[in-house]
mmCIF file as Biopython writes it, N, C-alpha, C and O atoms, coordinates in Angstrom:
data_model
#
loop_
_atom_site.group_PDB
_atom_site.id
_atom_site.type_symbol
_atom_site.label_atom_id
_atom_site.label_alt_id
_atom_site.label_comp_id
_atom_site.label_asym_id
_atom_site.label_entity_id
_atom_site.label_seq_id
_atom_site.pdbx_PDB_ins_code
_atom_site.Cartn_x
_atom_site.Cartn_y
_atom_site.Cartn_z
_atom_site.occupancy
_atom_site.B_iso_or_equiv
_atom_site.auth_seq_id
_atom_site.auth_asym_id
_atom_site.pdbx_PDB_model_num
ATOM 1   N N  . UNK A ? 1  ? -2.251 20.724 -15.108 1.0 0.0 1  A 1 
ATOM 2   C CA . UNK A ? 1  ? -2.897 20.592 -13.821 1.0 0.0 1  A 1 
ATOM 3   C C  . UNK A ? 1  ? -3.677 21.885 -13.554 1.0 0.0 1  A 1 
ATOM 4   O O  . UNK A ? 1  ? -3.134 22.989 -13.530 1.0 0.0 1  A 1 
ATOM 5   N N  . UNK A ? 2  ? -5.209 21.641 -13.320 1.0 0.0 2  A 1 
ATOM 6   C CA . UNK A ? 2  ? -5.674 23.073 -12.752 1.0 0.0 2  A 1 
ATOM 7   C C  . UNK A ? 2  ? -5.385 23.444 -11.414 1.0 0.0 2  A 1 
ATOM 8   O O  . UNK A ? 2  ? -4.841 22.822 -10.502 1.0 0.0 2  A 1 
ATOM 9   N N  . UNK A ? 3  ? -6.103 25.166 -11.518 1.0 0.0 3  A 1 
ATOM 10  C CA . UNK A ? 3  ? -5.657 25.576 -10.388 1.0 0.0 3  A 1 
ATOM 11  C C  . UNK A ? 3  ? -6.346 24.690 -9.140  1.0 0.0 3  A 1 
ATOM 12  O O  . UNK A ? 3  ? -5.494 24.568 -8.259  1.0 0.0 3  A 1 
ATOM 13  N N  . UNK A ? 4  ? -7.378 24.150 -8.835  1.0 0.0 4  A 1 
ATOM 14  C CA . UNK A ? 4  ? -7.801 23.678 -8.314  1.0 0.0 4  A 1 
ATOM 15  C C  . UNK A ? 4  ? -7.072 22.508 -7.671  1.0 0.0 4  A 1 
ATOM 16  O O  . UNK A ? 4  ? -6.919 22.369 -6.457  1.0 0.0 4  A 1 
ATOM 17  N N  . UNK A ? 5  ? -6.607 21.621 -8.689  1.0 0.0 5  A 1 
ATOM 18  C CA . UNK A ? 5  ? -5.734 20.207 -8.377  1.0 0.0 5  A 1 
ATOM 19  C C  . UNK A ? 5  ? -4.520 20.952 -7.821  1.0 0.0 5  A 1 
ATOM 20  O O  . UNK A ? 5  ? -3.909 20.064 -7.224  1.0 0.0 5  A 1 
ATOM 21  N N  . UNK A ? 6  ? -3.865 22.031 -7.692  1.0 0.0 6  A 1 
ATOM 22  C CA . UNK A ? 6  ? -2.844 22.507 -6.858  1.0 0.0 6  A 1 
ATOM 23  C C  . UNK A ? 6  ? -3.073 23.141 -5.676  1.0 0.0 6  A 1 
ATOM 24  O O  . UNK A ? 6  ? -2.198 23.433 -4.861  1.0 0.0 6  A 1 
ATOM 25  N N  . UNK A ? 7  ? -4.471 23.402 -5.552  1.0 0.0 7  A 1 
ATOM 26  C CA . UNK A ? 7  ? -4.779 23.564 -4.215  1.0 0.0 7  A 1 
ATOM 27  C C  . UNK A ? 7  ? -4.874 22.862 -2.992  1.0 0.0 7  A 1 
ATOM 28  O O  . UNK A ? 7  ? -4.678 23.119 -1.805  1.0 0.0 7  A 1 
ATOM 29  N N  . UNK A ? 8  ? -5.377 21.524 -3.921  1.0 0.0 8  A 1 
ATOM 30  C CA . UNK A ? 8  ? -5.374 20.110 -3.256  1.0 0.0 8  A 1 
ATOM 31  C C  . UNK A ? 8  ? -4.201 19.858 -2.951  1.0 0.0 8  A 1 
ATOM 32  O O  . UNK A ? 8  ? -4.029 19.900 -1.732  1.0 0.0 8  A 1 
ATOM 33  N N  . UNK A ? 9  ? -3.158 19.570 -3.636  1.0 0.0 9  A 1 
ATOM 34  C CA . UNK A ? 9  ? -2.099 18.992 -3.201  1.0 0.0 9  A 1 
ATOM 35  C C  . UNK A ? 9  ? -1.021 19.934 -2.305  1.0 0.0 9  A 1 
ATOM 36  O O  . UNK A ? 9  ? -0.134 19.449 -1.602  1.0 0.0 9  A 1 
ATOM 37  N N  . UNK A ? 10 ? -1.282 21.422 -2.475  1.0 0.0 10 A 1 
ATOM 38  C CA . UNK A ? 10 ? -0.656 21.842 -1.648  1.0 0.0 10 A 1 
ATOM 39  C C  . UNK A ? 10 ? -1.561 21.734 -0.003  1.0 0.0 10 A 1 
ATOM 40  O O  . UNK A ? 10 ? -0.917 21.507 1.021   1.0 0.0 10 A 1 
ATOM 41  N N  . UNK A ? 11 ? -2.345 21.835 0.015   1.0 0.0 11 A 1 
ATOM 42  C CA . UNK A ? 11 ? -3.114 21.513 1.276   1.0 0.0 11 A 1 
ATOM 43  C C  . UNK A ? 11 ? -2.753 20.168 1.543   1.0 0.0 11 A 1 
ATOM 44  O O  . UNK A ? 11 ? -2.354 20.200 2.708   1.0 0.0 11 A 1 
ATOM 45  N N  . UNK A ? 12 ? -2.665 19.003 1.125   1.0 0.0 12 A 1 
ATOM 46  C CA . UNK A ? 12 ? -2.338 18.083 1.574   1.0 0.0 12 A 1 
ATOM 47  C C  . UNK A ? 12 ? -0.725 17.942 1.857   1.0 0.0 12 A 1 
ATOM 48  O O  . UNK A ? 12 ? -0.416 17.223 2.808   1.0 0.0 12 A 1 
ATOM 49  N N  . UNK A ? 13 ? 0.287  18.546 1.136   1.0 0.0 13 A 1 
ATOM 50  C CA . UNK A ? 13 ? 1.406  18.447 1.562   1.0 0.0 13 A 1 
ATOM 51  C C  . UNK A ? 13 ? 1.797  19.429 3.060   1.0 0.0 13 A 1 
ATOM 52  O O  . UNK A ? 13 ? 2.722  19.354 3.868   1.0 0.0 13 A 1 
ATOM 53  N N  . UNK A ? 14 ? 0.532  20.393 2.936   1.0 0.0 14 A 1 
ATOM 54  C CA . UNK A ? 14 ? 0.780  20.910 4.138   1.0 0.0 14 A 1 
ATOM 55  C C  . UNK A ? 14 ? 0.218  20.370 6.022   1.0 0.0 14 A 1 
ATOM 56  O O  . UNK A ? 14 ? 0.440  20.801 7.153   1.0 0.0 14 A 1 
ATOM 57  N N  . UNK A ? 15 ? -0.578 19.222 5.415   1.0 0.0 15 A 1 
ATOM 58  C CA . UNK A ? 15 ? -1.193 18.145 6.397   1.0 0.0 15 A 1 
ATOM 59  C C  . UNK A ? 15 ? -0.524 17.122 6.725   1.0 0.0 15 A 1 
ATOM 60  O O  . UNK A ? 15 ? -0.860 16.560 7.768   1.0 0.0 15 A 1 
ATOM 61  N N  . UNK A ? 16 ? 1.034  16.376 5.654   1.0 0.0 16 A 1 
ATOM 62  C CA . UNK A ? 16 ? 1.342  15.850 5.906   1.0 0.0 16 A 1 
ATOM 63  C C  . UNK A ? 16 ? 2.774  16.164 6.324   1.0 0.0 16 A 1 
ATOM 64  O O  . UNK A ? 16 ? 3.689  15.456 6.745   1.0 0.0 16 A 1 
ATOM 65  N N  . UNK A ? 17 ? 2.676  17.271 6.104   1.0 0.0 17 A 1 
ATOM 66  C CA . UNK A ? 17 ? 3.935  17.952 6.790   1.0 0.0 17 A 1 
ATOM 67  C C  . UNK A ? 17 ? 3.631  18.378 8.257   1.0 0.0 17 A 1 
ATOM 68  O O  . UNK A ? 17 ? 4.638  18.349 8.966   1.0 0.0 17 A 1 
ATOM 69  N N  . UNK A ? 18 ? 2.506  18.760 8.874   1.0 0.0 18 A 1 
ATOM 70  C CA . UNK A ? 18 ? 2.300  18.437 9.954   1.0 0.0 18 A 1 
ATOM 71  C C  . UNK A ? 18 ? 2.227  17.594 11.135  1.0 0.0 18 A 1 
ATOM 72  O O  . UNK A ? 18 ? 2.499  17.755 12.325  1.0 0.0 18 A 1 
ATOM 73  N N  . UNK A ? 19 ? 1.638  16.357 10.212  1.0 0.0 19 A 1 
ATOM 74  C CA . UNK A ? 19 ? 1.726  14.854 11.022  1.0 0.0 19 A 1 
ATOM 75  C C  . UNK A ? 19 ? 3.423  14.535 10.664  1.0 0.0 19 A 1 
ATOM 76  O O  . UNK A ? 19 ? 3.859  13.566 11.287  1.0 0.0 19 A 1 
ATOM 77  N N  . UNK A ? 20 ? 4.024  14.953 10.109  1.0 0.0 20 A 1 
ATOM 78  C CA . UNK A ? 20 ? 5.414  14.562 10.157  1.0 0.0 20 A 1 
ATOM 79  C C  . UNK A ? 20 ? 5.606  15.166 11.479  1.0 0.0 20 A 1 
ATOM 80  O O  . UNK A ? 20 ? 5.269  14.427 12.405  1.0 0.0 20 A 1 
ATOM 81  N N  . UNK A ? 21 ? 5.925  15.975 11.710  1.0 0.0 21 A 1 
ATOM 82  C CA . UNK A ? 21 ? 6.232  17.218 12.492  1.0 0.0 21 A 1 
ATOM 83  C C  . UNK A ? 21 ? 5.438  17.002 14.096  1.0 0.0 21 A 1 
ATOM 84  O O  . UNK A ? 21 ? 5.816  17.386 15.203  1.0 0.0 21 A 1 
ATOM 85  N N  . UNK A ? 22 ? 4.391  16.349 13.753  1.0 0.0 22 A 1 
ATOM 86  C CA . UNK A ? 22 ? 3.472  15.885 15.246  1.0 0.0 22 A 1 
ATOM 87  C C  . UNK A ? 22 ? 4.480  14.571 15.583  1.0 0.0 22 A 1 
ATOM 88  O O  . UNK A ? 22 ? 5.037  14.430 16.671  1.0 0.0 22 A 1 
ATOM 89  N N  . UNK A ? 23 ? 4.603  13.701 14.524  1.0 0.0 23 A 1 
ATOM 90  C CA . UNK A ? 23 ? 4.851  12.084 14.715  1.0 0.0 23 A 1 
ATOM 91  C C  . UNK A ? 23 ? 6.430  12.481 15.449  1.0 0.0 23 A 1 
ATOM 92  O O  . UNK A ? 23 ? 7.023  11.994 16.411  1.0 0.0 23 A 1 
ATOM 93  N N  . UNK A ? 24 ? 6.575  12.956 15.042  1.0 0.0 24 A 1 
ATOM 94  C CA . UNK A ? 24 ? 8.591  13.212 15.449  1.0 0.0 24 A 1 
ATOM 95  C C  . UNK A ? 24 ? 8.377  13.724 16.490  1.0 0.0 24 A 1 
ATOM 96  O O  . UNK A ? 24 ? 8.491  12.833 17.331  1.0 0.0 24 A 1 
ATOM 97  N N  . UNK A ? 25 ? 8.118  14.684 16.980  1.0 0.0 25 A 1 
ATOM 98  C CA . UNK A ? 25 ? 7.394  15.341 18.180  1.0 0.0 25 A 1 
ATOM 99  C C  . UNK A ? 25 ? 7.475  14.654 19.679  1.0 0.0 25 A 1 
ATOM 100 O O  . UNK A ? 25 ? 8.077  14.799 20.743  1.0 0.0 25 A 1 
ATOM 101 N N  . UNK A ? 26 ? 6.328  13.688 18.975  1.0 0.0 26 A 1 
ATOM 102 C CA . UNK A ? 26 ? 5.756  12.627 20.445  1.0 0.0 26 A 1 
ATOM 103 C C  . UNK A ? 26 ? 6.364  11.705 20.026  1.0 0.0 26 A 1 
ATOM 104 O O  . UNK A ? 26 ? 6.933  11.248 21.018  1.0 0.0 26 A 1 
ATOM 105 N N  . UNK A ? 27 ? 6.735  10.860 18.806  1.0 0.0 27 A 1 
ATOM 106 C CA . UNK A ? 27 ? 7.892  10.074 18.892  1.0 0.0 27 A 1 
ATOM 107 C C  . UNK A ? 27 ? 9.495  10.282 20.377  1.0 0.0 27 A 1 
ATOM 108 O O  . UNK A ? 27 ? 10.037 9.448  21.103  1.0 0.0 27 A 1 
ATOM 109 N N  . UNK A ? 28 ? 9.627  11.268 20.261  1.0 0.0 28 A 1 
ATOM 110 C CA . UNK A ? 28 ? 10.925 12.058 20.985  1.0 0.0 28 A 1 
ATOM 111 C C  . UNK A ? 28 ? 10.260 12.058 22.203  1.0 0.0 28 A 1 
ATOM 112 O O  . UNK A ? 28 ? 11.026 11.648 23.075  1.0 0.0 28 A 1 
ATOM 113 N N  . UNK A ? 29 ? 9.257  12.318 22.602  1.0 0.0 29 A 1 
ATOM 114 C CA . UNK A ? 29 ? 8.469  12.632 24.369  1.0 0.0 29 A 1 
ATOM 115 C C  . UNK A ? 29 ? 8.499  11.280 24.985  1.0 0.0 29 A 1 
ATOM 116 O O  . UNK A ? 29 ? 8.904  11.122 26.137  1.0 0.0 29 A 1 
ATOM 117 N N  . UNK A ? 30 ? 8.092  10.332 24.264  1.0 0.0 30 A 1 
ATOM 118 C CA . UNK A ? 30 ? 7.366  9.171  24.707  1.0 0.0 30 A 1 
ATOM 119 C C  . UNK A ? 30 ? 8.230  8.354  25.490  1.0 0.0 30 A 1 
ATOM 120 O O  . UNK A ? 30 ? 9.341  8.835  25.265  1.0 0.0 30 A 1 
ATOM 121 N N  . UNK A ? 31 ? 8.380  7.368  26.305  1.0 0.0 31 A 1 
ATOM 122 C CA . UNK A ? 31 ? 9.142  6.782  27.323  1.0 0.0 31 A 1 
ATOM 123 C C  . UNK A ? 31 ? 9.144  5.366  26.731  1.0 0.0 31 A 1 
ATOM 124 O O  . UNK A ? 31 ? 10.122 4.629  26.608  1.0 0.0 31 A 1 
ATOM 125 N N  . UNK A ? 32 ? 7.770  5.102  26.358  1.0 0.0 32 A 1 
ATOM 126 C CA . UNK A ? 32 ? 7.659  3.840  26.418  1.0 0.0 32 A 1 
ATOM 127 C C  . UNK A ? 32 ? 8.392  3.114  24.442  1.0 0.0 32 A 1 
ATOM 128 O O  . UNK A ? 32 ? 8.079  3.666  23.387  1.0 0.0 32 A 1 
ATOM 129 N N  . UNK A ? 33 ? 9.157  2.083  24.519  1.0 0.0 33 A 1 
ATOM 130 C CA . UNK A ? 33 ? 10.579 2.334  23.535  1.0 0.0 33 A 1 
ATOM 131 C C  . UNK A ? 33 ? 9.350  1.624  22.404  1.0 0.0 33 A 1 
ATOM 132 O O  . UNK A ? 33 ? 9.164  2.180  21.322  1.0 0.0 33 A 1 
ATOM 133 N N  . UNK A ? 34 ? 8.633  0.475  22.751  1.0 0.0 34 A 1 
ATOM 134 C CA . UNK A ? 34 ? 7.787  0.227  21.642  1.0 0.0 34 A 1 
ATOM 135 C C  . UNK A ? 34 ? 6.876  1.311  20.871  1.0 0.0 34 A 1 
ATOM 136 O O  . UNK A ? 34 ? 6.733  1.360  19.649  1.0 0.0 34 A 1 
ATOM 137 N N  . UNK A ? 35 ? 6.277  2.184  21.834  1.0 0.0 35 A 1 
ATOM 138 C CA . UNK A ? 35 ? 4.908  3.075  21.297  1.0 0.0 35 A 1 
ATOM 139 C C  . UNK A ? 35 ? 6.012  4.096  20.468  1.0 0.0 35 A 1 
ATOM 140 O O  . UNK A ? 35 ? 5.754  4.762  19.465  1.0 0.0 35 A 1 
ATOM 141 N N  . UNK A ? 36 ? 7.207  4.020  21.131  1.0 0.0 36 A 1 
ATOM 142 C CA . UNK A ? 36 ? 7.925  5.104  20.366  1.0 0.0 36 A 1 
ATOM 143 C C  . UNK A ? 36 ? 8.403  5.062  19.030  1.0 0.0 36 A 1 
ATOM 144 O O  . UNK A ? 36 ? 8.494  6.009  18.249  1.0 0.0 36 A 1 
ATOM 145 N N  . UNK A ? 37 ? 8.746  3.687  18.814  1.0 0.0 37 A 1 
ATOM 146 C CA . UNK A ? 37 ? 9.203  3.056  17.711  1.0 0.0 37 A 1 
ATOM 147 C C  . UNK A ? 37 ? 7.896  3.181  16.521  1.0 0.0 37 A 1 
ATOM 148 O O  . UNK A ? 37 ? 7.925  3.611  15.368  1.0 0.0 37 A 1 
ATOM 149 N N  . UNK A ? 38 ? 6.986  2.721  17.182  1.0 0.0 38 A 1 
ATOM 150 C CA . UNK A ? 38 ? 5.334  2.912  16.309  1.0 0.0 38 A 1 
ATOM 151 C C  . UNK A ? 38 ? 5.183  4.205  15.287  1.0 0.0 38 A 1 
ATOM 152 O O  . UNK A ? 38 ? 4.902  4.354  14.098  1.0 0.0 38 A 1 
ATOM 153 N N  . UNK A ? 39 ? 5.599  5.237  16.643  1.0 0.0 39 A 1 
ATOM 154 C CA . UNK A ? 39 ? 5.409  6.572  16.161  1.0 0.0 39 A 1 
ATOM 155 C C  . UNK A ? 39 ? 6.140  6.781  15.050  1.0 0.0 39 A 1 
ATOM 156 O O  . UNK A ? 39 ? 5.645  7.256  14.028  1.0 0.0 39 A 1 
ATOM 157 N N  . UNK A ? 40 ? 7.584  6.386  15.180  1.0 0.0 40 A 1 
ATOM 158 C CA . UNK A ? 40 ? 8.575  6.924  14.550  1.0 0.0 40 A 1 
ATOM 159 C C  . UNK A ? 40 ? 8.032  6.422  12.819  1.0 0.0 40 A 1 
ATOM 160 O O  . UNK A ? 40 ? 8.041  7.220  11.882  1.0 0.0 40 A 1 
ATOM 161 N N  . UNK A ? 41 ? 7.623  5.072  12.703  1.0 0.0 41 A 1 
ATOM 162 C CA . UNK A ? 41 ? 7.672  4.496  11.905  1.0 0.0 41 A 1 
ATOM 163 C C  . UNK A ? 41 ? 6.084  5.397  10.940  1.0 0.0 41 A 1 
ATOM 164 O O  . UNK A ? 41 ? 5.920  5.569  9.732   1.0 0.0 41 A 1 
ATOM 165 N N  . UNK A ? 42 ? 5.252  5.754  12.042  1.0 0.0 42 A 1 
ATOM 166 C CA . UNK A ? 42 ? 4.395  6.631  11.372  1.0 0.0 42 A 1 
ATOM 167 C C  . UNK A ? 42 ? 5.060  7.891  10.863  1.0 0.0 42 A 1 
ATOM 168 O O  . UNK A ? 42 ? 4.454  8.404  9.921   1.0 0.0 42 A 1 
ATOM 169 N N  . UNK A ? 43 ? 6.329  8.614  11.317  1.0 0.0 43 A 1 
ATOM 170 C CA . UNK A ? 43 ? 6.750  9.704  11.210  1.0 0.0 43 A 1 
ATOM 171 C C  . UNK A ? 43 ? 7.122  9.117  9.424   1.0 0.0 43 A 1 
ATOM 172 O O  . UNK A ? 43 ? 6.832  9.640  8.348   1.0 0.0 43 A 1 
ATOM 173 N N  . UNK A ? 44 ? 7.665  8.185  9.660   1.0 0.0 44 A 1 
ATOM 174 C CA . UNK A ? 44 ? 8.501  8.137  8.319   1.0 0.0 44 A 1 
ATOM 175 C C  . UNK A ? 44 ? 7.043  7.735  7.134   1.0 0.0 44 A 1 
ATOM 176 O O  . UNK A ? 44 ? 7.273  7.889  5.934   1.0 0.0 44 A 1 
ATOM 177 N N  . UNK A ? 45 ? 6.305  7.478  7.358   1.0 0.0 45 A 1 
ATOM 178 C CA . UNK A ? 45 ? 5.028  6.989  6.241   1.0 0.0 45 A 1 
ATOM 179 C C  . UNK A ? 45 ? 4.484  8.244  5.915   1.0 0.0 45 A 1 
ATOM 180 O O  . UNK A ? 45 ? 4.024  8.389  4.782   1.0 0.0 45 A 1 
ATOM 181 N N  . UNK A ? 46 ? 4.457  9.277  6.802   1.0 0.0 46 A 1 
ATOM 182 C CA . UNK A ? 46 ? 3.828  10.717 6.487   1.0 0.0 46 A 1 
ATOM 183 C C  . UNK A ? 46 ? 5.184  11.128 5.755   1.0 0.0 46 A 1 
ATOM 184 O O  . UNK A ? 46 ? 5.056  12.350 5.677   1.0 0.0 46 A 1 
ATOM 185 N N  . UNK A ? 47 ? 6.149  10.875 5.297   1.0 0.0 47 A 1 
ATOM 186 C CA . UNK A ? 47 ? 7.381  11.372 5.270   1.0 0.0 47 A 1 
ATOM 187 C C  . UNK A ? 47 ? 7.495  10.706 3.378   1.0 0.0 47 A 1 
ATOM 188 O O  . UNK A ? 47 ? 8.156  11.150 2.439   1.0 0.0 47 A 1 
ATOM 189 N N  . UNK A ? 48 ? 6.663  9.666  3.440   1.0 0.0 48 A 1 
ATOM 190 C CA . UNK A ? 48 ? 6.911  8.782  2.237   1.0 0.0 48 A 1 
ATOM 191 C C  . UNK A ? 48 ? 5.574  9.577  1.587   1.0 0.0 48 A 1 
ATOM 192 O O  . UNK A ? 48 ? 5.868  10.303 0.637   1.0 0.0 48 A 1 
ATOM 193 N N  . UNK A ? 49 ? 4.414  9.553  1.890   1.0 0.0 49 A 1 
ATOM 194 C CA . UNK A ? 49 ? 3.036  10.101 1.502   1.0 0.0 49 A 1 
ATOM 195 C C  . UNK A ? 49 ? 3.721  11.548 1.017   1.0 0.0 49 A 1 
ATOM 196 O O  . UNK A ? 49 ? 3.789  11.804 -0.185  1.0 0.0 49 A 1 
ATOM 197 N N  . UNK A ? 50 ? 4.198  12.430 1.974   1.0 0.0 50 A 1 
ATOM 198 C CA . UNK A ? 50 ? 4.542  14.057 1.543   1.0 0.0 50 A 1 
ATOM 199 C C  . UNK A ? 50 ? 5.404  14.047 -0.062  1.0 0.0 50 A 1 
ATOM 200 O O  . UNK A ? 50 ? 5.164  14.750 -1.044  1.0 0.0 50 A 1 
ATOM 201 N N  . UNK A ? 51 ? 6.422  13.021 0.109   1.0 0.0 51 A 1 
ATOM 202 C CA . UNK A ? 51 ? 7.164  13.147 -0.924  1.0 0.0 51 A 1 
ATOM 203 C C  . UNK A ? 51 ? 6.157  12.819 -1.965  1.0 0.0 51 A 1 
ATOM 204 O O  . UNK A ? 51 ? 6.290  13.756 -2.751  1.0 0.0 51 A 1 
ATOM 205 N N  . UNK A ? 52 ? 4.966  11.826 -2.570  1.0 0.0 52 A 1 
ATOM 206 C CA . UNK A ? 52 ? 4.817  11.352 -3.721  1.0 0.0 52 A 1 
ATOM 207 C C  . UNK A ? 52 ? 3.925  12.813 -3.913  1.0 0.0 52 A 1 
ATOM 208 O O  . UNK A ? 52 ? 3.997  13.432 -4.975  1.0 0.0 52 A 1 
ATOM 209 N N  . UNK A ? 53 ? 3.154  13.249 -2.870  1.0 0.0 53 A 1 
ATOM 210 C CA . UNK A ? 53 ? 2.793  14.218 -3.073  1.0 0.0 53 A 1 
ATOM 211 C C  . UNK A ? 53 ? 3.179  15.481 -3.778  1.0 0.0 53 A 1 
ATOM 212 O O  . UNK A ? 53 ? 2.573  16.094 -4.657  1.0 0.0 53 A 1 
ATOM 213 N N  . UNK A ? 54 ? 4.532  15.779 -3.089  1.0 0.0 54 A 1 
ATOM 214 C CA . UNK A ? 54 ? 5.880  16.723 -3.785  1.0 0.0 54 A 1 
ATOM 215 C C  . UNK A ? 54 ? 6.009  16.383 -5.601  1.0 0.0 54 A 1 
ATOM 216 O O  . UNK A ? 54 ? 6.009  17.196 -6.525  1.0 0.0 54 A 1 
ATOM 217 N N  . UNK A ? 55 ? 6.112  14.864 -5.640  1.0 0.0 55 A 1 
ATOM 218 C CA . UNK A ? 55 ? 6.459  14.866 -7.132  1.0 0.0 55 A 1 
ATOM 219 C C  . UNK A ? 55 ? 5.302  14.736 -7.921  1.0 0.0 55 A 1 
ATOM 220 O O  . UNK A ? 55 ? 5.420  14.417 -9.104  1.0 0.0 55 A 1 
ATOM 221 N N  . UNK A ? 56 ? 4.189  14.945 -7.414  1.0 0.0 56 A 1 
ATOM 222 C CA . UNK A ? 56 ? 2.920  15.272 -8.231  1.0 0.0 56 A 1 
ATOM 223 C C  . UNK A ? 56 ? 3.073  16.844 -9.686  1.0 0.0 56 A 1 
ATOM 224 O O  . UNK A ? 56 ? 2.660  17.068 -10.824 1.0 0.0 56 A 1 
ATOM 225 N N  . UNK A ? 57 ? 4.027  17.604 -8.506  1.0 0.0 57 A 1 
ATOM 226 C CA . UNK A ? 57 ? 4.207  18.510 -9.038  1.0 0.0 57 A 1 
ATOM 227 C C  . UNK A ? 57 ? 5.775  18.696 -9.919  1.0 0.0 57 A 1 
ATOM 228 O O  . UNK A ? 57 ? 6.014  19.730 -10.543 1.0 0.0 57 A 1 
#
């Protein structure tokens, strides 16, 4: 892998470690139990994306 292709993927694991980290966030704020559930379920897809990312390497 070049250095390049590890730049990529660490930048992206660090984007989707963010939207993890956002989604859980406002998942936890939110009142309303459906929009919350939405979120959560986005929390966990940024959560599935980070990992394949992880085993790139």
């Amino acid at each position: 892998m070049t250095s390049k292709e590890l730049l990529y993927i660490e930048d992206a694991l660090g984007h989707e470690c963010f939207m993890k980290t956002c989604s859980k966030y406002t998942a936890q704020q939110l009142n309303d139990v459906s929009l919350s559930t939405y979120i959560g379920e986005l929390e966990q897809k940024h959560t599935e994306i980070f990992n394949k990312f992880l085993n790139l390497l």
